[in-house]
N, C-alpha and C positions, 0 to 999 in steps of 0.2 A: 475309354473302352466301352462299347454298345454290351448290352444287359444280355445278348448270344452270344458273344465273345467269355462273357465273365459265366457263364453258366455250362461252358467248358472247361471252364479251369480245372485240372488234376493238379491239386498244390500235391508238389514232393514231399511234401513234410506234412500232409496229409492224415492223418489216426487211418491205418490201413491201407490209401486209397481209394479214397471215395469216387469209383469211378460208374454212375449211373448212365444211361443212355437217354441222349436227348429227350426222347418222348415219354420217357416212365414215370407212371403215377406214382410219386411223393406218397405211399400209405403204409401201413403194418407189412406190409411184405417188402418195401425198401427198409423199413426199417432194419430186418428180420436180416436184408441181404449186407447190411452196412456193419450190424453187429457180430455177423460171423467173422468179420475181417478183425474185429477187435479184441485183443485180449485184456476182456472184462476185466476178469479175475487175479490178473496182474498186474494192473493199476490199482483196483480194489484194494488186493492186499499190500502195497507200497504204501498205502497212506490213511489205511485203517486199520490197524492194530486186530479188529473183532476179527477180519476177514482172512484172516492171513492163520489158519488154522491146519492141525492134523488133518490127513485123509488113509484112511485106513481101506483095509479089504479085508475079506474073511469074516472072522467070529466078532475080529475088532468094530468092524462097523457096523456089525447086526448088534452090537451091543449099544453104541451111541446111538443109534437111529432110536432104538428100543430106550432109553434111558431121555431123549429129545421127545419121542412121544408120550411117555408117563408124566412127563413135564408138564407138557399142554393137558393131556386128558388130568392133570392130578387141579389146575386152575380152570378147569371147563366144568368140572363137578365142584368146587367148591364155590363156581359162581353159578352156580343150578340149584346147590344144595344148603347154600350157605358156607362162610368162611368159619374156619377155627378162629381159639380165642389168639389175639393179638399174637401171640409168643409160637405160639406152634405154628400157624400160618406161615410167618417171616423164617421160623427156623427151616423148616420143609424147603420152601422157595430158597433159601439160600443155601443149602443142602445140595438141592441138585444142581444151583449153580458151582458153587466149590470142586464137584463131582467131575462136570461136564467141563471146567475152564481147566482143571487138571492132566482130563482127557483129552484136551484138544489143542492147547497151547502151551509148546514148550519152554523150558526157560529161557533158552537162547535164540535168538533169530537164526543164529547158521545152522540150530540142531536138526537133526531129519524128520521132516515133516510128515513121513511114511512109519515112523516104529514109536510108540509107546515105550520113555526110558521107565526101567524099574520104581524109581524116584516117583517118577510124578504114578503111578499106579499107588503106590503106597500113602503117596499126598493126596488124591481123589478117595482114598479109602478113608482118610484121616479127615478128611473135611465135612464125610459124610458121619463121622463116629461127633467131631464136636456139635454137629446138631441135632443128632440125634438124641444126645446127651440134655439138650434143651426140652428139646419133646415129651424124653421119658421121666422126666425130674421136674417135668412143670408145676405138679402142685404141691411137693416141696418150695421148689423154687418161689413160688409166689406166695406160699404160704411164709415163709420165713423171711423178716426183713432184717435178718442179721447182718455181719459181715462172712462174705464167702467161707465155703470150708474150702479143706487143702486140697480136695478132689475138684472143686468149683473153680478154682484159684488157677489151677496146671491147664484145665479144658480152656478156662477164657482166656490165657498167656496162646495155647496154640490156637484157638479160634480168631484172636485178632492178627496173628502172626500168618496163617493160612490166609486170611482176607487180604491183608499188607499184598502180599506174595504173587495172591491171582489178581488182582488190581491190577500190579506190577505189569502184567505178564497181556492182559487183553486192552488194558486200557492206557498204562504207559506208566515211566517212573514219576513226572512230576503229581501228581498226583497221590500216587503212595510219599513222596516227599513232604507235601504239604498235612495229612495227614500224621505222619511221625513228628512231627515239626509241632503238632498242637497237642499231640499224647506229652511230647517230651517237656510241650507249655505246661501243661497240669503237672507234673512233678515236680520241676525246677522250678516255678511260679517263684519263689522263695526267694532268685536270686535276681530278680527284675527288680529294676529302681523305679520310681515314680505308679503313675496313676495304670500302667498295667500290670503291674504287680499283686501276686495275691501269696497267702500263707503254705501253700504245696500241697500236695497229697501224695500219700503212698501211695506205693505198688498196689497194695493188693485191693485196697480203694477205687482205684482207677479202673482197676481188671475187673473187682464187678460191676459199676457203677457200666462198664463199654458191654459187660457178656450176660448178666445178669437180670438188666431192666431194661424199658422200654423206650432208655433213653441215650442209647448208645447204639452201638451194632445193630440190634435191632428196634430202631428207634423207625422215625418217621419218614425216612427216606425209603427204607427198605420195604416199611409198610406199604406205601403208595407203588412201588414194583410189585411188589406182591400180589395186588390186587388190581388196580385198575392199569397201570403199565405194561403188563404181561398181557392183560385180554387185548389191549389196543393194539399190542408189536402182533398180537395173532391176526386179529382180526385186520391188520394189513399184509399178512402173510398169507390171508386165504383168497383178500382181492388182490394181489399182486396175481396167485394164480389161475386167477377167473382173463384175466388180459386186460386188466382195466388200464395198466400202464398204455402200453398199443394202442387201444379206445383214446386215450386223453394226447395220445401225438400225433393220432389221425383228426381229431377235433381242432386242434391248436393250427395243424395243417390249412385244415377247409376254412377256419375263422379268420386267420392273421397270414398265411404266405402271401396271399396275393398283393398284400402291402407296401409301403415303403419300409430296405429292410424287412422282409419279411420272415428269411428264415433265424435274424435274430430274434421278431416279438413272437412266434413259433415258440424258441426255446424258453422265453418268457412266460406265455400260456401253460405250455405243457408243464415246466417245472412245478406253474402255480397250480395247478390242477392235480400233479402228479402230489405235488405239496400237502394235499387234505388228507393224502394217508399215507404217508412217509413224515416218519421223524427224525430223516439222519439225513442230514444235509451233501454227504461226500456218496451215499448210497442215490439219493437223487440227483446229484451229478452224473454218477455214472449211468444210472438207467434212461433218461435223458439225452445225455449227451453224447453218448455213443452214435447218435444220430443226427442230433442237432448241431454239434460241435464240424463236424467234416461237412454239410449243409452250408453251414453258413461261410465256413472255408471255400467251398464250391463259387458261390458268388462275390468272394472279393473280400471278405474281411479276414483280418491278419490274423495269424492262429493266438495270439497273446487274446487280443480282444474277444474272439471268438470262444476262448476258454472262459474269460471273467463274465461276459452274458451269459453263459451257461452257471456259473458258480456263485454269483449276484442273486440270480434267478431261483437256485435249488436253494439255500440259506435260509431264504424266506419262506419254504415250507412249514419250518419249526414254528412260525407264527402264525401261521393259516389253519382257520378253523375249519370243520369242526373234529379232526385228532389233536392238530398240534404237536410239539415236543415231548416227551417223560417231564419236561422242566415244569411242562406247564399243571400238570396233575400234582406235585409239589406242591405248584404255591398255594392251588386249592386249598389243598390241608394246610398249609403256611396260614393263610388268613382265615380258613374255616368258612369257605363260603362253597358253596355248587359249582360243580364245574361249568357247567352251562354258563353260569356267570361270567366268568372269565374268557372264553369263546365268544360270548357274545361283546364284552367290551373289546377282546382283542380285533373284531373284525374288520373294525373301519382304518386303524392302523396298520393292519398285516393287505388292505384293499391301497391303499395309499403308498406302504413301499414297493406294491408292484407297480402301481403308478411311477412311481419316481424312478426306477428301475427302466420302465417303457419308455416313458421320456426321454432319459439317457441314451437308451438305442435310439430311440425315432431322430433324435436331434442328429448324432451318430452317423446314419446314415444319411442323414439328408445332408450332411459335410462331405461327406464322400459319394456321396450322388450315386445309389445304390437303392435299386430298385426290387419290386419284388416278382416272383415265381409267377411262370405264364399259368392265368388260370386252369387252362388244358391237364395243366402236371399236379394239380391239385385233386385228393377228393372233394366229394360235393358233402355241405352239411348234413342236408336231409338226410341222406344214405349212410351216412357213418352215423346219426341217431337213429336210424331206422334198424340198422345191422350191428350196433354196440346201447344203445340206450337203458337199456335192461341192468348195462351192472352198473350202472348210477343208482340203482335202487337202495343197495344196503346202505350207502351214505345218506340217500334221502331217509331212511328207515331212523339211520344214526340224530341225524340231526333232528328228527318231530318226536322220539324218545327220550331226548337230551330234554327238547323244549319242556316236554309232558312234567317233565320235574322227576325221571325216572336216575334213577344212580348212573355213573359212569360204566361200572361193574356190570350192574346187567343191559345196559344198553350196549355194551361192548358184545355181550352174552348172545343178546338176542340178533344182533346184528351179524354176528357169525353164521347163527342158526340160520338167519336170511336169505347169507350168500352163498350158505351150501346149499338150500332148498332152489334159488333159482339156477344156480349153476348147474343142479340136475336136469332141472327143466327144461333152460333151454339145450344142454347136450340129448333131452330123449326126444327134443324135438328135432334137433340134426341127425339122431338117430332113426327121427322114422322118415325123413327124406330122404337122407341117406339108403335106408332099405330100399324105397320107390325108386330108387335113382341106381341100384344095384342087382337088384330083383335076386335079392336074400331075406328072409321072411324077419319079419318088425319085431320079433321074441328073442332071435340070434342079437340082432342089432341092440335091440336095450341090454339084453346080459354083458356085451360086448360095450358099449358105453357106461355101466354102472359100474363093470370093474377098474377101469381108466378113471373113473372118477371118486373110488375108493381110495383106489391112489393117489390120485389129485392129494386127497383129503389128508393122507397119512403125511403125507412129503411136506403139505403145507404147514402141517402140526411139527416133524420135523424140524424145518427152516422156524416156525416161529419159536420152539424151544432152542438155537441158535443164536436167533436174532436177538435174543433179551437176553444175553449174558453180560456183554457189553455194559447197558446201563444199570444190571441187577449188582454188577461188582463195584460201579461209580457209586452208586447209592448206599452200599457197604458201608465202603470204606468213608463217606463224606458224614456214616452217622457215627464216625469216629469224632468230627470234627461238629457236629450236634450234640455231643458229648459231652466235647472240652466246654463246650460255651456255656449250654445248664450247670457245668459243674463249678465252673471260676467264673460265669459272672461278665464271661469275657465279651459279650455282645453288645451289653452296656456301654465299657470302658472304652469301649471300639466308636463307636456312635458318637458319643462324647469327644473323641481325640479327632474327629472327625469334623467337627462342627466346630472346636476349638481353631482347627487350621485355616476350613474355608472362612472363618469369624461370621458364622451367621446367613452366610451371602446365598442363597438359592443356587444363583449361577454357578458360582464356584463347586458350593459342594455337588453338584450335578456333573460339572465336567471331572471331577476327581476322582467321583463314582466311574464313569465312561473311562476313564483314562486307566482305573484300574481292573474292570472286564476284562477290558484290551489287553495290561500286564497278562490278568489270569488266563486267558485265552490262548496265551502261546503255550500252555500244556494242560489245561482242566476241559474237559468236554461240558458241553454247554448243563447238565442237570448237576455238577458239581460245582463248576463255577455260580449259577444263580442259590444253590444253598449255602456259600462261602459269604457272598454278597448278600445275601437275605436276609442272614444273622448279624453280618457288620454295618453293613452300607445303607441300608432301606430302614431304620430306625432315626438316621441321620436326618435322612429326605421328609421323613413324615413329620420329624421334629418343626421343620421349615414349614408347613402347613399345607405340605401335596398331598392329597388322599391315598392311603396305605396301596388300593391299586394300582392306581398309576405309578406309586415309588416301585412296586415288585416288577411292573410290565417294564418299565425301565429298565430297571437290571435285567431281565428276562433277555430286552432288546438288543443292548449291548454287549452281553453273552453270547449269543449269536452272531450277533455282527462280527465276533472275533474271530470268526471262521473262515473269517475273509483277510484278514489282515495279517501280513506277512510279521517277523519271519516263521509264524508255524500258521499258514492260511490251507487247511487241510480241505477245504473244499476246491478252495482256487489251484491247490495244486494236482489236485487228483484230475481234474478240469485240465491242466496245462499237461498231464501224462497223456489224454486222449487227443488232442491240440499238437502234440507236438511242440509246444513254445517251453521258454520259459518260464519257471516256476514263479520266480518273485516280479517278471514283468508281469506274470497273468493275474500275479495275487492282488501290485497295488493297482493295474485298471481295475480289477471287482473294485477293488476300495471306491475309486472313483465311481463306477459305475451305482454303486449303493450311496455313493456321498450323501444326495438329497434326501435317500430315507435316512440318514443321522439325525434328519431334523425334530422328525414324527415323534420318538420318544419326547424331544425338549419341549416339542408343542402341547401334549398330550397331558406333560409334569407343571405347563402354565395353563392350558384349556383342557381340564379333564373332560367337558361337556364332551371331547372328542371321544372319550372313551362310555358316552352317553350317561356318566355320572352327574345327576344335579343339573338337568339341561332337560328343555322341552323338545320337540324335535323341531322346530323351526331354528332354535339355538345351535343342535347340534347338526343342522344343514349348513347355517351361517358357518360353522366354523370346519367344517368339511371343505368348503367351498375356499375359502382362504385357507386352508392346509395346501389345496390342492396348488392353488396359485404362485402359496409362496415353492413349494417344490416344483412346479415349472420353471420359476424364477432361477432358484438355485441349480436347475439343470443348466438353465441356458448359459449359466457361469460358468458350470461345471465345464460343459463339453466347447465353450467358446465360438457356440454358432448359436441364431435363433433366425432371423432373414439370411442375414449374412451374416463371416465371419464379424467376429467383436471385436473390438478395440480395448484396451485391460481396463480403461477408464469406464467403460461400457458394462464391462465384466465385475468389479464393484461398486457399479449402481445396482444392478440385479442380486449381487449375495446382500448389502444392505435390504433390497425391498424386499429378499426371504425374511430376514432378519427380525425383522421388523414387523411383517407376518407373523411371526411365530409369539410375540409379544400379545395377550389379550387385550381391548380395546378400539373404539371406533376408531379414534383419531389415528394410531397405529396401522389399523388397514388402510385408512385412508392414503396413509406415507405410502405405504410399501406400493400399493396399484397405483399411486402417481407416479413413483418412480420406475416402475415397469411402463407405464404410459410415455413416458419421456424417455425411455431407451429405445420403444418399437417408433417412436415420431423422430427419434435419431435415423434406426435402420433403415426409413422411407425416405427421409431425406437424404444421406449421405450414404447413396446403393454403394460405395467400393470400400467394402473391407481391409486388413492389416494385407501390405503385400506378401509378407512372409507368410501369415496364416493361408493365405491363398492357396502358396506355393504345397504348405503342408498338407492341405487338405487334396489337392490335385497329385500329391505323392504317394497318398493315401490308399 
C-alpha cells in the first residue's frame, strides 16, 4: 500500500472518525477539530476514578467552584506567607479535601451524578468538623503527650473512618483494603507466629497514635500534598490553560512527522513534553491522544498498537523532570534530600525510557514499512516557536529556581506568578492587535481581555483544587500505613523476610521488588504504591549495597511501569477507549512497547554513575552510551526486526548482549557490542529473513 493510499484511510473503528482532508495542516486547529469528535470526558471518567465526579447547577456549583477556589487561594497564601505549624497545615488541606470528595463523588457508581444525597452533605460536613477539631485543639493537642481523651478518641475513630470512605470513593477500594488490612495488623499483631509478629495494641492507642501525631493520618505523606504537591497540580493547571498542551503537539508535529512512522514518535514527543507538567499518566493519555491515537490510525497502524505508543509514552511523564509525579516529592522527604536532587538524578533514566520507547516505534514501523507525513502537512519549527515559545518560559523559570537551591514550594509559587504575568502579556498584546485589526479602541480591548483572563485565572484555581484530591486522599489514607510501620516495627521485619528469601542475591531481591510493584499496581496509584514499597522493599535493596537513591528510583520506576501492565493497565486502557481496540491487547503491546525501558532501573541499581552518583562525567557518558546500546539491543529483540526480520536464534543473541550491558565492567561491554556486532554481520550476510515473519510483517 503507497504512503497516499494509507493517509486516506478512515479506519471504522476510528476514536470519532478521524476524517482530515488531504491538504490540512497537522496543528492546534486539527487537533481542536479531532477532539471535538471525541468524548473526552467519558473515557476519562471509565478509567479514572478522580474524573468521574458530581456536576451540579445552581447554588450547588457556586458553592464547589467557591470551596475549589478557597482551596488553591488558602495554599497560594500560605506559600507567599509561609505554612502553619505541621498539624494545622495538613489538617486544613485535608479538610477541604474530605469536604470537596464528599461533595463530588458518590458512593455508588450508578448513584446520580446531578443531586447531592443527604448523606454525603452531612459526610462533607463531618469531615470538615473532624479537622477542624485538629486545628482548634492544637496546643492542647501538642502540648499533652498523654493517651487520647474520650472526646479525642470518637473524632480520630470518625476521622480515619471518613478517610477509609473518600479513598474509597475517588481513588478505588484496593487501596482502602490495604490500608484496613495494616490498622487491623497493629491490633491483632498478637496472633501472628514467627518474625512478623509483634505484642498488639489497643484501640484507643492506635486511634491516637493515626489522629493525634504526626505520624499517622497526618504524617508525612499528607504533608508533602500539603505543600509542594498541591502548588505543582496548580501550577500545571494554570499551564494547561495558557495552551501549552497544543504548543507541545504542534512542536512534536514540526520535529518528528516527517519521520519514519512518524505519527507514532509524534505521540512519543508530545507525551514526553506534555510529561514535564502532568503527573497523571491516563490524564496525559487522554490529552494526547485524543489526536495522536486516530493520527497514527490514519496511516496504517492497528488501533491496539496505536493505543499502547500512546499509553508507553504518557507513563513516562511521571518520571520526566523537572514536576514529575506526587511520588516523587515523597521520596524527597523519604531520604531528606532536595528535590532538585532527585530531578536531576532522575533525568538521564526518564531520557533513556523515552529512548527505549522510540526505538520500539522506529524499529515498529520500519517492519511494516510505514512512512512519515508529507512535509507540506506539517507545521514549520520556527513558526510554532515563534507563535508558542513564550509559554516554555514558566518551566524555564521552574527549572533555574529548582537549580538556584530555591524550595519546591516557592518555586512552584513563583512559577505560577510567572505564568499568570505572561499569560496577560502576551493576551494584551493580542489585544492590541486585535483592536488595530478591528478598529475598536486599545482601552475596550484590554478591559475586554483582562476579564477573560480573570477567568482564565479562577477556573484554572478551580480545576487545580479538583485535580489534587485524588492524590490528597491516596496520601491520607497510605499515612495509615506509615503509621502501622513506626508503630510495630513492621518495616524492619519486612526488609529482613526479604533478604531471607532472595538469600542475599541482588538479582533476586531486585526482581521480587519488580514483581511486587507489579502485584501493587493492579489497584494502588503509583504515590501509594511507592510509599508501601519504600517502607518494605527499599531497605532490602540498600542492605545489598545499591545506594538508597537508586533503591527508591527503583521502586518509583516500577510503580509506574504498573500502569502499563494488565489486568488493571489504567493508562493503556483509557488509550484502548480512544483506539477503539482492545483493552488487554493494548495494555500487553505498552508492556512490550516499554519492555526495553525495564532495563534502565536494573542498570541504574548496578551503575548508579547513571543516576550521576559517585561518577565523573566522562564515567557517566561511558555508561549513558552502553545504556543506550544495550536498549537498542533489547528493542531489536523486542520487536524482531533490525535490517531484517530475525531469526529467534538472532533474537537471543541480542537480549544476551542487553544483558550483559546492563552488568558494570569492561569485559562485560565488550561481550554485549561483540555480540550485537555478530548479529548486524549475520543480517548483512544472510538478507532473507524467517519466512513466516515476513508474511507477518507484510499482514501488518
Amino acid at each position: 500500500m503507497s504512503h497516499k493510499e494509507r493517509m486516506r484511510i478512515i479506519d471504522k473503528e476510528g476514536a470519532g472518525g478521524f476524517a482530515l482532508e488531504e491538504g490540512t495542516v497537522l496543528d492546534s486547529a486539527a487537533v481542536e477539530k479531532v477532539q471535538e469528535t471525541v468524548d473526552v470526558s467519558e473515557i476519562v471518567a471509565k478509567y479514572d476514578k478522580e474524573s468521574s465526579y458530581r456536576t451540579f447547577a445552581g447554588w450547588l456549583e457556586l458553592l464547589v467552584k467557591v470551596i475549589c477556589i478557597a482551596f488553591s487561594a488558602f495554599h497560594l497564601y500560605t506559600a507567599a506567607m509561609g505554612a502553619y505549624p505541621p498539624q494545622i497545615q495538613r489538617a486544613a488541606h485535608l479538610g477541604f479535601v474530605l469536604v470537596l470528595i464528599y461533595l463530588l463523588y458518590p458512593a455508588r457508581a450508578t448513584a446520580s451524578k446531578h443531586k447531592l444525597a443527604w448523606y454525603d452533605a452531612l459526610l462533607a460536613l463531618a469531615g470538615g468538623t473532624v479537622c477542624a477539631y485538629i486545628i482548634w485543639n492544637y496546643d492542647v493537642i501538642v502540648l499533652d503527650a498523654g493517651p487520647p481523651t474520650e472526646m479525642d478518641f470518637w473524632f480520630g475513630c470518625a476521622a480515619i473512618l471518613l478517610v477509609l470512605e473518600a479513598t474509597r470513593r475517588i481513588v478505588g477500594l484496593p487501596i482502602t483494603l490495604v490500608a484496613v488490612v495494616f490498622l487491623l495488623y497493629a491490633k491483632f499483631g498478637n496472633l501472628i507466629p514467627g518474625m512478623l509478629g509483634h505484642r498488639g495494641f489497643s484501640i484507643e492507642r492506635i486511634v491516637g497514635h493515626m489522629y493525634l501525631t504526626t505520624e499517622g493520618l497526618f504524617g508525612m505523606p499528607l504533608g508533602v500534598s500539603a505543600s509542594f504537591v498541591f502548588l505543582f497540580i496548580l501550577f500545571g493547571a494554570f499551564l494547561h490553560s495558557t495552551g501549552l498542551g497544543k504548543f507541545f503537539i504542534d512542536l512534536a508535529l514540526a520535529a518528528a512527522g516527517r519521520y519514519v512512522g512518524g505519527p507514532a514518535k509524534v505521540a512519543v514527543l508530545a507525551s514526553g513534553f506534555f510529561g514535564t507538567i502532568s503527573g497523571s499518566s491516563v490524564a496525559n493519555t487522554v490529552s494526547t491522544g485524543t489526536f495522536t491515537i486516530p493520527l497514527m490510525k490514519s496511516v496504517g497502524y492497528r488501533g491496539a498498537f496505536a493505543g499502547a505508543v500512546e499509553a508507553a509514552s504518557s507513563t513516562g511523564g511521571q518520571i520526566m523532570p523537572p514536576i514529575m509525579g506526587a511520588a516523587a516529592f515523597i521520596m524527597a522527604q523519604f531520604l531528606g534530600m532536595g528535590y532538585a536532587e532527585i530531578a536531576k538524578a532522575a533525568l538521564i533514566p526518564a531520557l533513556l525510557y523515552y529512548l527505549a520507547v522510540g526505538f520500539m516505534v522506529h524499529m515498529e514501523a520500519k517492519r511494516l514499512g510505514l512512512v512519515g507525513i508529507p512535509r507540506e502537512r506539517l507545521p514549520r519549527t520556527w513558526l510554532v516557536l515563534r507563535q508558542g515559545g513564550y509559554l516554555l518560559i514558566p518551566i524555564l523559570v521552574l527549572i533555574w529556581l529548582l537549580m538556584q537551591g530555591y524550595t519546591p514550594l516557592k518555586s512552584a509559587y513563583y512559577c505560577i506568578i510567572t505564568t499568570v504575568l505572561i499569560s496577560l502579556l502576551a493576551n494584551n498584546i493580542k489585544a492590541v492587535a486585535g483592536a488595530s485589526a478591528s478598529n475598536i479602541s486599545e482601552t475596550r480591548a484590554f478591559i475586554e481581555c483582562n476579564k477573560l483572563a480573570f477567568k482564565d485565572i479562577l477556573l484554572a484555581m478551580e480545576n487545580g483544587g479538583r485535580l489534587a484530591l485524588g492524590v490528597a486522599a491516596a496520601c491520607a489514607c497510605t499515612g495509615f500505613v506509615i503509621g502501622v510501620v513506626s508503630l510495630t516495627g513492621l518495616g524492619l521485619k519486612l526488609a529482613n523476610a526479604i533478604l531471607t528469601l532472595s538469600a542475599g542475591n541482588l538479582a533476586l531481591t531486585l526482581v521480587l521488588t519488580m514483581l511486587a510493584s507489579i502485584v501493587l499496581g493492579m489497584g494502588l496509584p503509583t504515590t501509594a504504591k511507592y510509599i508501601v514499597l519504600a517502607t518494605i522493599a527499599a531497605p532490602a535493596i540498600t542492605q545489598l549495597g545499591v545506594p538508597v537513591l537508586a533503591a527508591h528510583l527503583f521502586i518509583l520506576y516500577f510503580g509506574i511501569l504498573a500502569d502499563l501492565t494488565p489486568p488493571v493497565a489504567l493508562a493503556a486502557y483509557a488509550a484502548a477507549g480512544i483506539a477503539r481496540s482492545e483493552p488487554n491487547a493494548t495494555g500487553f503491546m505498552a508492556v512490550k512497547l516499554a519492555f526495553a525501558g525495564f532495563l534502565i532501573p536494573y542498570i541504574f541499581c548496578y551503575n548508579p554513575g547513571l543516576l550521576m552518583i559517585g561518577a565523573s562525567n566522562m564515567e557517566v557518558l561511558f555508561i549513558v552510551l552502553t545504556a543506550g546500546v544495550g536498549i537498542a539491543s533489547l528493542s531489536f529483540a523486542s520487536v524482531g526486526y533490525w535490517l531484517r526480520d530475525l531469526f529467534i536464534w538472532e533474537r537471543l543473541l541480542l537480549v544476551a548482549a542487553a544483558i550483559t550491558l546492563i552488568t558494570p565492567g569492561l569485559i562485560t561491554d565488550i561481550v554485549g557490542i561483540s555480540l550485537m556486532a555478530v548479529t548486524f554481520a549475520l543480517q548483512r550476510v544472510f538478507k532473507a529473513g524467517p519466512p513466516r515473519a515476513r508474511k507477518v510483517a507484510e499482514a501488518g
